[in-house]
C-alpha positions as CSV (number, residue, x, y, z in Angstrom):
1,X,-53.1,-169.6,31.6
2,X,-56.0,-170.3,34.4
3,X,-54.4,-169.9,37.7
4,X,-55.4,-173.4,39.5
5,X,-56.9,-173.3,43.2
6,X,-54.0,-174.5,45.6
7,X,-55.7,-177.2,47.8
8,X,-53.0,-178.0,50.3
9,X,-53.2,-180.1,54.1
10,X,-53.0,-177.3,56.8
11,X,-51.3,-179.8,59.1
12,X,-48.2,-180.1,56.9
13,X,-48.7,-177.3,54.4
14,X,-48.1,-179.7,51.5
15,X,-50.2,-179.7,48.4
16,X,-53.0,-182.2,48.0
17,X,-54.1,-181.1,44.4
18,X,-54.7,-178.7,42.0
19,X,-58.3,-177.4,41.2
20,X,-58.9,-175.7,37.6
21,X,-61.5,-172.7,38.3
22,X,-64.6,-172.6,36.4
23,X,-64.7,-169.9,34.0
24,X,-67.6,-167.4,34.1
25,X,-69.0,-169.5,30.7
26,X,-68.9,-172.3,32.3
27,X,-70.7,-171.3,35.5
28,X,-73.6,-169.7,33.3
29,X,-73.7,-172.9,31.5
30,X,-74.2,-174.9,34.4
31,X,-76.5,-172.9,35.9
32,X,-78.2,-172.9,32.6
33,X,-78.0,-177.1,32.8
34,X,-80.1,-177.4,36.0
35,X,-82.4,-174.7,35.0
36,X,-83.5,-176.8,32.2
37,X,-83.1,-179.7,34.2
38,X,-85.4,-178.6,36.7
39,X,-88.3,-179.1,34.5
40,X,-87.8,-182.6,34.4
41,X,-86.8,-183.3,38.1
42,X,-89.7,-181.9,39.8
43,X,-91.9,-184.2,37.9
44,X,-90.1,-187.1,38.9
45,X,-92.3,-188.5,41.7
46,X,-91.4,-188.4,45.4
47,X,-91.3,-192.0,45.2
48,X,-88.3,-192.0,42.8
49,X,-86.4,-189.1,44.3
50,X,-86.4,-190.6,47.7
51,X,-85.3,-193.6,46.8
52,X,-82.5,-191.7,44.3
53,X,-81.4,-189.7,47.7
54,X,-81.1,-193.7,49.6
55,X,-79.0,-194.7,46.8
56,X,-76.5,-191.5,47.1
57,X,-76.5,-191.9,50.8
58,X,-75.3,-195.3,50.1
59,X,-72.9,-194.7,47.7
60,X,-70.8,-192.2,50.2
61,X,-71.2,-194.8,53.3
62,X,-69.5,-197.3,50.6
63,X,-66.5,-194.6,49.9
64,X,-66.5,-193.4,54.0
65,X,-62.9,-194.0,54.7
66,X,-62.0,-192.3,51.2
67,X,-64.2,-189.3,51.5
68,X,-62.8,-188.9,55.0
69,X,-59.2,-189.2,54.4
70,X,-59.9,-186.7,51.6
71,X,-61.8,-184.4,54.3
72,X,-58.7,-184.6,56.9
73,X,-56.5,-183.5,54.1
74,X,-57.7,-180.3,53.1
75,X,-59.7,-179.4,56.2
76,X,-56.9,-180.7,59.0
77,X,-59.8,-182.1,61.5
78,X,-58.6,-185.2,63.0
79,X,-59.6,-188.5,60.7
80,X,-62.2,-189.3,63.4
81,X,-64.2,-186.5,63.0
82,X,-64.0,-186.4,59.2
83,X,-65.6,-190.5,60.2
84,X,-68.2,-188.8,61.7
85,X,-68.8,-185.9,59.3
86,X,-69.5,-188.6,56.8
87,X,-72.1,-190.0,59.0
88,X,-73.4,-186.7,59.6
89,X,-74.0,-186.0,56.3
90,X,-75.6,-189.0,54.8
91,X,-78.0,-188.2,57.8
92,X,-79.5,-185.3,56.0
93,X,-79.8,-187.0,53.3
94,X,-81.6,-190.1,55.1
95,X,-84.1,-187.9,56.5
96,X,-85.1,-185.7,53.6
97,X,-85.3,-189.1,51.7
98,X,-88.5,-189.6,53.5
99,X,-89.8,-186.2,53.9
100,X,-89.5,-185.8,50.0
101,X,-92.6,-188.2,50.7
102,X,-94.2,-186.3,52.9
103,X,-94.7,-182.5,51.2
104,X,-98.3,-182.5,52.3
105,X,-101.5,-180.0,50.4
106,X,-104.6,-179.5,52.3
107,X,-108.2,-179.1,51.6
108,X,-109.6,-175.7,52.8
109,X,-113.5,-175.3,54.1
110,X,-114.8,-173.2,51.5
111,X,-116.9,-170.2,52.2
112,X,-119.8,-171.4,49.5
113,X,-121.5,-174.3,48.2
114,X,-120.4,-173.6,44.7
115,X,-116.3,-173.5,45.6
116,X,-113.9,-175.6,46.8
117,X,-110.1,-174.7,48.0
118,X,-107.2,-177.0,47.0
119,X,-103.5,-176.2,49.0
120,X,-100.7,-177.2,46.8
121,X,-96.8,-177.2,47.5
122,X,-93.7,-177.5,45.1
123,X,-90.5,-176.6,44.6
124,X,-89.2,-172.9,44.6
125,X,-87.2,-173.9,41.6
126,X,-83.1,-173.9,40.7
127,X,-81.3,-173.9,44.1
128,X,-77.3,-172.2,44.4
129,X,-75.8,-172.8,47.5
130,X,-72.7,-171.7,49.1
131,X,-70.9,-173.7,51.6
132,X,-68.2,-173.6,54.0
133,X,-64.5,-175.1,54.7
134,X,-65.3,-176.4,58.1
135,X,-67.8,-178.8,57.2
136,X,-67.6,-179.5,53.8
137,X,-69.5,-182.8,53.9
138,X,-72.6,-182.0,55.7
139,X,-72.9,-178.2,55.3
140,X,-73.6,-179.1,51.8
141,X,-75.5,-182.1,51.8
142,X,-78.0,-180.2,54.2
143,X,-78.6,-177.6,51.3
144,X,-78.7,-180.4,48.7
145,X,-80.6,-182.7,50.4
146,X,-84.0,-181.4,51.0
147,X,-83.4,-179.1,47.7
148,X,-83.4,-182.5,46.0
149,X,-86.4,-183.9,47.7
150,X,-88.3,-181.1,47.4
151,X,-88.0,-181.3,43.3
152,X,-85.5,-178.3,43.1
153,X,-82.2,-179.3,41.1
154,X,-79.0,-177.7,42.8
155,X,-75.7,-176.1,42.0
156,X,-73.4,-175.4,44.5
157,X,-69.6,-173.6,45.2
158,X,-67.7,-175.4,47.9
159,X,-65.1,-173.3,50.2
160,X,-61.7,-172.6,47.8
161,X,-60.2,-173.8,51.2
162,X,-61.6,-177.7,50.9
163,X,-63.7,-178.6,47.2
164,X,-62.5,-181.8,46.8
165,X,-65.1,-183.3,49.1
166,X,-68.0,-181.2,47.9
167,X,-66.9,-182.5,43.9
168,X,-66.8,-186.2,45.1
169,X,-69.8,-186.2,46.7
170,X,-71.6,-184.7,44.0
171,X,-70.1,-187.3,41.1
172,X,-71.1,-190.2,43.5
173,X,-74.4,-188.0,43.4
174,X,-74.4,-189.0,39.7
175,X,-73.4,-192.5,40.0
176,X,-76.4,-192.5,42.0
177,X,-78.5,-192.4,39.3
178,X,-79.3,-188.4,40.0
179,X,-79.1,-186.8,36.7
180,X,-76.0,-184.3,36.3
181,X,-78.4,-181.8,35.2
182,X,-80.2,-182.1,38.4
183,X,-77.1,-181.2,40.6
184,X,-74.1,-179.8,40.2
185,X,-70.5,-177.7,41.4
186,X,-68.5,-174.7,40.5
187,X,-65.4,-173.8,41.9
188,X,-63.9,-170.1,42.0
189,X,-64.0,-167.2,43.6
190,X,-66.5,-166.8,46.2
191,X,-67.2,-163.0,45.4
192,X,-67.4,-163.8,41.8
193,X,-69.9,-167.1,41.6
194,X,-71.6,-165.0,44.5
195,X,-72.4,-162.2,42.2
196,X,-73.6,-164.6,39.5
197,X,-76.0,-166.4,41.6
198,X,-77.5,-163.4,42.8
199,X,-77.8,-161.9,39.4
200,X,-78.9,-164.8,37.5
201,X,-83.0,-164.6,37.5
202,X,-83.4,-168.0,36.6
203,X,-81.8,-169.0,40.4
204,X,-84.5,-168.4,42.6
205,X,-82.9,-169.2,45.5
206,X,-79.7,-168.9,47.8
207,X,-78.7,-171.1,50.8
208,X,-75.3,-170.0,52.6
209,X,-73.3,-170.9,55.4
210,X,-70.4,-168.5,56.7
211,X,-70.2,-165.2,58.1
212,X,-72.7,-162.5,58.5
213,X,-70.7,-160.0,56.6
214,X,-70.9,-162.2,53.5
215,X,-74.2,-163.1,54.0
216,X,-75.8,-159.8,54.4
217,X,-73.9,-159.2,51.3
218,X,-75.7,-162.0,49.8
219,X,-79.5,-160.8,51.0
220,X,-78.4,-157.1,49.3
221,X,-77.7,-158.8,46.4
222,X,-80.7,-161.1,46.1
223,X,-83.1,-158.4,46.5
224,X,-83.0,-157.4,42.9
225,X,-84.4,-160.5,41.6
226,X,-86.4,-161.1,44.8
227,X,-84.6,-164.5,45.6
228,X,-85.7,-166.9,48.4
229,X,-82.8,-166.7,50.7
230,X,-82.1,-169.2,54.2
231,X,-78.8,-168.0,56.0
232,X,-76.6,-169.5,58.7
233,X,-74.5,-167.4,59.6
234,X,-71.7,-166.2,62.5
235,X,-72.3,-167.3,66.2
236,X,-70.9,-166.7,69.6
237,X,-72.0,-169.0,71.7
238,X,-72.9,-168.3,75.6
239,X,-72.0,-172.0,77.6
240,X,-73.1,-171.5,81.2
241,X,-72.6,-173.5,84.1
242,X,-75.4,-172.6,87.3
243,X,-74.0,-173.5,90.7
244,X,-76.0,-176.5,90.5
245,X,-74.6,-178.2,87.8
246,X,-72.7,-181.6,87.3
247,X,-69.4,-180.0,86.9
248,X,-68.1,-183.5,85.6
249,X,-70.6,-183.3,82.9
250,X,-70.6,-180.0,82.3
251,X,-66.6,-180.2,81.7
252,X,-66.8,-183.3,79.3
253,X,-69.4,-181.5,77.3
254,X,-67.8,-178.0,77.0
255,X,-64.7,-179.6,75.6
256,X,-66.9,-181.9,72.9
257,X,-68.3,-178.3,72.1
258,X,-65.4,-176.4,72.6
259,X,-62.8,-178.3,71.0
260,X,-64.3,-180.2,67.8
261,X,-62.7,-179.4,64.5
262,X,-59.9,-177.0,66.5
263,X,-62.8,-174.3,67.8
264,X,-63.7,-174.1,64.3
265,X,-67.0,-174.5,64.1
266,X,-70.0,-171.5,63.8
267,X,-71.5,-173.3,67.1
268,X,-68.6,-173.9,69.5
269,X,-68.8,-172.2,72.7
270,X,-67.1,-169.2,72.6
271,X,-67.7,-167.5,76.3
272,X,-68.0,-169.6,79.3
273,X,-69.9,-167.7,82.2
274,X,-69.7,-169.8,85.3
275,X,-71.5,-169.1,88.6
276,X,-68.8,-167.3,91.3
277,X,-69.6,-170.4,93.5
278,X,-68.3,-173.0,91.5
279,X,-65.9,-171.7,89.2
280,X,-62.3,-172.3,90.2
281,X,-63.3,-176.6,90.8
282,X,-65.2,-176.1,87.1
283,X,-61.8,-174.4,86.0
284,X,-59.5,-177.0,87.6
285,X,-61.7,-179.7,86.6
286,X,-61.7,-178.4,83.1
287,X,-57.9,-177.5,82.3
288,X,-57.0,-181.3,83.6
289,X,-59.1,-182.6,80.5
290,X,-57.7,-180.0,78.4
291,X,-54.5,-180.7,79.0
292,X,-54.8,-184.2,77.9
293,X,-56.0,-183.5,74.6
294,X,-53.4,-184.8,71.8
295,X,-52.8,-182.0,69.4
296,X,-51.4,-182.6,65.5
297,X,-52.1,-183.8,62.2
298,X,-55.2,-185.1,61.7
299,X,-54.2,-188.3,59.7
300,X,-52.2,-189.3,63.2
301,X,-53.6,-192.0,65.4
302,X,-54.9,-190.2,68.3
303,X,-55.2,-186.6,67.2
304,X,-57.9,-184.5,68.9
305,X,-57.2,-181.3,68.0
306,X,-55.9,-180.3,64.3
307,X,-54.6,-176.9,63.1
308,X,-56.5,-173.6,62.4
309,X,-57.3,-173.6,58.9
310,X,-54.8,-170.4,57.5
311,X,-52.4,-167.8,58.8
312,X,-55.6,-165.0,58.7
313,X,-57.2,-167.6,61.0
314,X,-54.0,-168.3,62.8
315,X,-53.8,-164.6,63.6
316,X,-57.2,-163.6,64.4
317,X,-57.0,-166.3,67.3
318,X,-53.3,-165.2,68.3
319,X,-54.8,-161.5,68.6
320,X,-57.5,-162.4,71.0
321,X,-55.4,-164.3,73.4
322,X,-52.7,-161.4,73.4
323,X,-55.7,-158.6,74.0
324,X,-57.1,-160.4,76.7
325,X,-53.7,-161.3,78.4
326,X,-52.9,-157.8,77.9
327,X,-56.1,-156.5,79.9
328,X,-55.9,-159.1,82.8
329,X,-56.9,-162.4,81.9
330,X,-55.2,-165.4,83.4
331,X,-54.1,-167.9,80.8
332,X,-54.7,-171.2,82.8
333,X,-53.2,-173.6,80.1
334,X,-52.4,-173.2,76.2
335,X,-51.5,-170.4,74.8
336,X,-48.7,-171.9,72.7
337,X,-48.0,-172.5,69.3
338,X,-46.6,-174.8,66.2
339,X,-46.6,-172.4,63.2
340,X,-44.3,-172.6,60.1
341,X,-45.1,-169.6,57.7
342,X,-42.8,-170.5,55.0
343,X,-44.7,-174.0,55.1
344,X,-47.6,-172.7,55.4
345,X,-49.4,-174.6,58.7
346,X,-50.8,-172.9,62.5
347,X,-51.4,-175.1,65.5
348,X,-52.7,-173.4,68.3
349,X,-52.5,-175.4,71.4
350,X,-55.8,-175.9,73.5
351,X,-56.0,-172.3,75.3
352,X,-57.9,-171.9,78.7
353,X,-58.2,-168.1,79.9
354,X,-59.7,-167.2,83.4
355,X,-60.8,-163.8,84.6
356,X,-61.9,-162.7,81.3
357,X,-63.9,-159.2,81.3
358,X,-66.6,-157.9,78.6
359,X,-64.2,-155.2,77.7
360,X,-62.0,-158.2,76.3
361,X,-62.0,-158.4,72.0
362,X,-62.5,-162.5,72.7
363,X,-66.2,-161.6,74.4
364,X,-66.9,-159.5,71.6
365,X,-66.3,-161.3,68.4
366,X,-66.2,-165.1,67.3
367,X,-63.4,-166.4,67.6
368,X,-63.0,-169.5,65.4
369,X,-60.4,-171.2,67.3
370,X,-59.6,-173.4,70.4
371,X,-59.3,-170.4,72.7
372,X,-61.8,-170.9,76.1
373,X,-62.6,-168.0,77.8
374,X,-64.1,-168.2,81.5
375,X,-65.6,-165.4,83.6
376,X,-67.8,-165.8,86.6
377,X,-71.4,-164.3,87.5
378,X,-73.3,-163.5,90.4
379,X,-76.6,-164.4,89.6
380,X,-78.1,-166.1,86.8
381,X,-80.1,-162.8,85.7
382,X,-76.6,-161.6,85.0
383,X,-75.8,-164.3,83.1
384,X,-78.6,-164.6,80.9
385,X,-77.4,-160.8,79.9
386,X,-74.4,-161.4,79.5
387,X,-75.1,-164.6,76.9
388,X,-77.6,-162.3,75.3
389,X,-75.4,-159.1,75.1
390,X,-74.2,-159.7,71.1
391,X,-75.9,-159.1,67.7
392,X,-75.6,-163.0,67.4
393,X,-77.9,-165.8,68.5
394,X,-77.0,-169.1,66.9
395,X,-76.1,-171.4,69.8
396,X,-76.0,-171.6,73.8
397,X,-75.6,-174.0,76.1
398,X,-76.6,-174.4,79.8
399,X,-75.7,-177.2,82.9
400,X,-77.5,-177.1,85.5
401,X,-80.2,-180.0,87.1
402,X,-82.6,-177.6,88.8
403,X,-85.8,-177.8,86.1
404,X,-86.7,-174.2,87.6
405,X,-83.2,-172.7,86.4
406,X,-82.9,-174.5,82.9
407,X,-86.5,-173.2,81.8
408,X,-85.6,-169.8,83.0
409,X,-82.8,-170.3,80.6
410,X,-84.4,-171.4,77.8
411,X,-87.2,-168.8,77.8
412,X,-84.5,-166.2,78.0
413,X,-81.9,-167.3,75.7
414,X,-82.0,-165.4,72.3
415,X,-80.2,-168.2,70.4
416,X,-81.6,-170.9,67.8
417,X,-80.3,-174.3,68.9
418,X,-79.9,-174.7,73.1
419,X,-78.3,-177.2,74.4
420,X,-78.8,-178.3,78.2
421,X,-76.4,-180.7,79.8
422,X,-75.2,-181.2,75.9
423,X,-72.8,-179.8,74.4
424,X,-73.5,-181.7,71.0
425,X,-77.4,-180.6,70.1
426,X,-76.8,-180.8,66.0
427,X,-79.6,-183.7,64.8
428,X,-80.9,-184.2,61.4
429,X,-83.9,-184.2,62.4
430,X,-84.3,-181.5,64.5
431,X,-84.5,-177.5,63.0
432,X,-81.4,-176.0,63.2
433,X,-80.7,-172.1,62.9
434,X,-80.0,-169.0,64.4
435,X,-81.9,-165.8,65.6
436,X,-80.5,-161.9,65.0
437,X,-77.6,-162.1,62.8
438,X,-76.9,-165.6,63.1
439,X,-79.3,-166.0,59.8
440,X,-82.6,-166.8,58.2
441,X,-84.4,-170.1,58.3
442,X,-83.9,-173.3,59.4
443,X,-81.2,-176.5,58.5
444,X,-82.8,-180.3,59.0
445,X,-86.2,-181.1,61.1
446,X,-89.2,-180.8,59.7
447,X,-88.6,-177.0,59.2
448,X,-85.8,-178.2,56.9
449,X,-87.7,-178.8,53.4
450,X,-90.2,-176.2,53.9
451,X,-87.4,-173.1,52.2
452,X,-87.0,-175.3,49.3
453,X,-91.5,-175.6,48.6
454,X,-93.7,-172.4,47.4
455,X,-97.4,-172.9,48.5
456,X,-99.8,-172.8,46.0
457,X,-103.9,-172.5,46.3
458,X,-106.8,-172.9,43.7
459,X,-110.4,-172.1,44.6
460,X,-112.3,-173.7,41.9
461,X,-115.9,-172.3,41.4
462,X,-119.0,-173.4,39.4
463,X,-119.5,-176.4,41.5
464,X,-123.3,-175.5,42.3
């Protein structure tokens, strides 16, 4: 008997349904579908596939309150967010709608009379992706989006942790009027369908987002067959606040960054470096907003802040606080907890530590959770070295009004998306990615179709 994939609410622990895995025949097979599929999708004009992509974004406006109820259940985020996921999403898919109309060729100058040189795009071919519990909605739609527009067809394996999303989003893709050999979803074992999409030839590309173990696994793996490959992976995001800065806004946007979807997200700020000057009014300023922040289960009027996803999340966050109260940090509010293992569902309440020191594991490594760390700095030189000292560079943000100060920060930030006097910098339509470790390529923006597109030339002779 197929052991089923236990979705189940991390807010109450309670089972929201039963997944049946695909089998390793049945992945191969539908891999096998949009690889013959793809020889009839890319010749469907861009025309058609935009307008295809407007009707699926449609469709899941029409189901919103659905898809996000779903989303709350097997993620925990607060039913508001999950709203807003939703809208997030059918963003991607709005914009790459009208870039599908706009994969531009180019005539070359030739360097004869007798020659002329023709620039031609289309699509790399059958896109896999792999997507994450965090975002489950717009993580994948992101991927399929500009795949689709681009004239790839798509298969993708959702997070064990939250399918059911990915799966209705994909059979309103259908309803759509998108073919069901043109996209598609497997659920399983990540390592398993992993290895399968890296050794299947006919795939000739992978798109994940998650961590940078996984995804360096993924690039080893890819290499055989020489697969395109675009990678978002694991942040730790710098926030700092200059002695100039609007402390009021500079508080209200580190808790829309820090907070959202419980910490949980690859771009939350995960080490606040404030200038000596002003840090104990930014600290006070910022643990009377986090104290009013309404913690439970997401389908509750009112929530803000949900639960951490599973007990290995639970405890990862747990062992940071403890290691940094244990080496001096001041713990300014939080750093308490609902947990019921036998239920099966970890709250951690909104956690403000002061005095935090490099030597501390929560400066070191991601942390995934709604744990804010604060340590002051000198000078803004300091700063900039501190934000920079990590293998990461997906995210930072900066506050502070003196032009001179934020373009010193942005020329020497080593991070993909910066946000100044925003703590919220995610757009559809601007590129999206991360330097170092943090991945390969960029997510939305013009930048966004150009993984899914090979470029082609022909110089045709004989013209004299």
């Amino acid at each position: 008997m197929v052991e089923t994939i236990k979705v189940t609410n991390p807010a109450t622990g309670e089972l929201v349904e039963e997944v049946t895995p695909d089998t390793e025949q049945e992945i191969k097979s539908k891999i096998e579908k949009v690889t013959q599929g793809f020889q009839k999708w890319k010749k469907i004009n861009a025309h058609e596939r935009a307008r295809l992509l407007k009707e699926w974004s449609n469709l899941i406006q029409e189901h919103k309150k659905s898809i996000a109820k779903v989303m709350t259940l097997e993620s925990g985020k607060p039913l508001q967010e999950s709203l807003g996921e939703v809208d997030y999403a059918t963003s991607y898919i709005d914009w790459f709608a009208e870039e599908a109309k706009r994969i531009y060729g180019r005539t070359i100058p030739a360097h004869t009379e007798s020659k002329r040189i023709l620039v031609t795009r289309q699509p790399v071919g059958v896109v896999a992706a792999i997507t994450p519990w965090n975002f489950p909605a717009a993580m994948m739609t992101r991927k399929a989006a500009p795949a689709l527009a681009a004239g790839c067809t798509f298969i993708v394996k959702p997070a064990s942790e939250t399918p059911l999303t990915t799966m209705k989003l994909i059979e309103l893709a259908h309803e759509a009027g998108i073919p069901e050999d043109a996209v598609q979803y497997v659920n399983g074992s990540g390592g398993t369908i992993g290895e399968i999409f890296t050794n299947t030839p006919q795939i000739r590309k992978i798109t994940f987002t998650g961590s940078t173990p996984v995804g360096k696994q993924l690039i080893k793996q890819s290499a055989d067959s020489v697969q395109h490959v675009s990678m978002e992976l694991g942040g730790h995001a710098p926030l700092i606040v200059a002695k100039d800065a609007d402390l009021d806004i500079a508080v209200s946007q580190t808790i829309a960054s820090k907070f959202r979807n419980a910490g949980q997200t690859c771009i939350c700020a995960n080490r606040v470096l404030v200038a000596k000057e002003v840090v104990d009014e930014f600290a006070e300023k910022l643990v009377q907003e986090v104290q009013k922040l309404k913690v439970g289960n997401g389908l509750e009027e009112g929530t803000q802040v949900g639960p951490v996803i599973n007990k290995g999340g639970f405890e990862k966050v747990v062992s940071q606080i403890d290691d940094a109260v244990e080496k001096g940090a001041d713990v300014l509010v939080g750093n308490t907890f609902d947990e019921n293992d036998e239920k099966g569902y970890y709250f951690v309440h909104p956690t403000v530590l002061n005095h935090v020191t490099n030597e501390m594991v929560i400066m070191q490594e991601e942390t995934f959770g709604p744990v804010l760390p604060i340590t002051a700095f000198e000078t803004i030189e300091e700063a900039v070295d501190i934000a920079n000292n990590t293998p990461f560079g997906l995210a930072a943000y900066f506050f502070t009004n003196d032009y001179r100060t934020g373009t010193y920060l942005h020329e020497n930030l080593n991070f993909g998306v910066v946000g100044w006097n925003d703590g919220a910098p995610s757009a559809a339509h601007a590129p999206f990615g991360g330097m170092k470790e943090s991945g390969i390529g960029r997510e939305g923006g013009l930048e966004g179709i150009e993984p899914y597109l090979e470029t082609k030339y022909i110089s045709i002779g004989g013209l004299e």
